[in-house]
C-alpha positions in Angstrom: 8.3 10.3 -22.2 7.1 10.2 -18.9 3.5 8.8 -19.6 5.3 5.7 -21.5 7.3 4.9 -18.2 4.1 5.5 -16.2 2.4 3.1 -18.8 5.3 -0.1 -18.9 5.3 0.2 -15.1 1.5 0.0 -14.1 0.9 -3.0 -17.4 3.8 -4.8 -15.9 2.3 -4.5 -12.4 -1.3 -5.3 -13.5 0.3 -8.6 -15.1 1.8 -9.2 -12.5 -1.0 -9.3 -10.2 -3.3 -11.1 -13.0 -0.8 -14.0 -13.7 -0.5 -14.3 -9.5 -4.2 -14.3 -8.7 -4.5 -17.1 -11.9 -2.1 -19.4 -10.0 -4.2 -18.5 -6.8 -7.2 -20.0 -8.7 -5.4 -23.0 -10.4 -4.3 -23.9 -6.7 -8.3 -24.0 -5.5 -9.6 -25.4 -8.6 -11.5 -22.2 -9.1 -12.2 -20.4 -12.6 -9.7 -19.1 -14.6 -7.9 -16.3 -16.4 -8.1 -17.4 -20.1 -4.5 -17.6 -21.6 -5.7 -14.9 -24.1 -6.2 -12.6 -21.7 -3.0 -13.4 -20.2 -1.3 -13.3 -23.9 -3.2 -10.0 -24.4 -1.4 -8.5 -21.4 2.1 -9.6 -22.1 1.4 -8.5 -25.5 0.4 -4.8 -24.9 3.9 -4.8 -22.6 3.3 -7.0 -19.7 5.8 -9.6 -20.8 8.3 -8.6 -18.4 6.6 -8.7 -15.3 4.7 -11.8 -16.4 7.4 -13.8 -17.0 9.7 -12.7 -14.2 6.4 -13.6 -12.2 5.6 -17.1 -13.6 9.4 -17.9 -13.0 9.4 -16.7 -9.6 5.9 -18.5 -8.8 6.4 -21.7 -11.0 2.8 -20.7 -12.8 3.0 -22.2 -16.4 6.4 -22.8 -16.8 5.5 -26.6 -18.4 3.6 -24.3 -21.2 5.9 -24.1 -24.0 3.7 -21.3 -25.3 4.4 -19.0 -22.6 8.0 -19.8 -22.2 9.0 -19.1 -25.1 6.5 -15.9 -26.4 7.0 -14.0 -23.3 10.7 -13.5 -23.6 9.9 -12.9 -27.4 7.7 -10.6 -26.8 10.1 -8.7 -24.3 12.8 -8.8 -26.4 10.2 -6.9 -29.0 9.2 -4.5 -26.4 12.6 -3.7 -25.3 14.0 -3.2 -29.4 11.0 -1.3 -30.0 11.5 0.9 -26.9 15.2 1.5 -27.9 14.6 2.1 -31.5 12.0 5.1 -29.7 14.5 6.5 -27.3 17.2 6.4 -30.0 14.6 8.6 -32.7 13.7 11.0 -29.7 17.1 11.6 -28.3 
């Protein structure tokens, strides 16, 4: 159980970091992080910290996309992570 928490913590951090070093880029007209490779991350449990982070930094918030898969895909994580802890308990 403790290698899971280890895990959501250090993908949501790496997201985080990702998502603000993409808006760094956007800001000097510099090459980008491809929104796969941002979808990727949210998708193997970055969504969290990836949202919380593009709402904090106003970084693709106009993307419909984003706004609404990232909360979608949290709400996925979190069920999924219940349904675990639930089995396990």
């Amino acid at each position: 159980m403790r290698y899971l928490e280890i895990y959501i913590c250090l993908i949501n951090v790496v997201a985080i970091i990702v998502c603000i070093v993409d808006k760094i880029k956007a800001q000097r007209k510099q090459w980008r992080i491809s929104e796969k490779t941002l979808f990727s991350l949210a998708a193997i449990g970055g969504a969290f910290g990836m949202y919380l982070t593009m709402i904090i930094i106003r970084h693709k918030t106009k993307h419909r996309s984003f706004m609404v898969a990232l909360p979608f895909m949290f709400l996925v994580h979190g069920t999924l992570l219940l349904l675990f802890l639930q089995r396990n308990a």
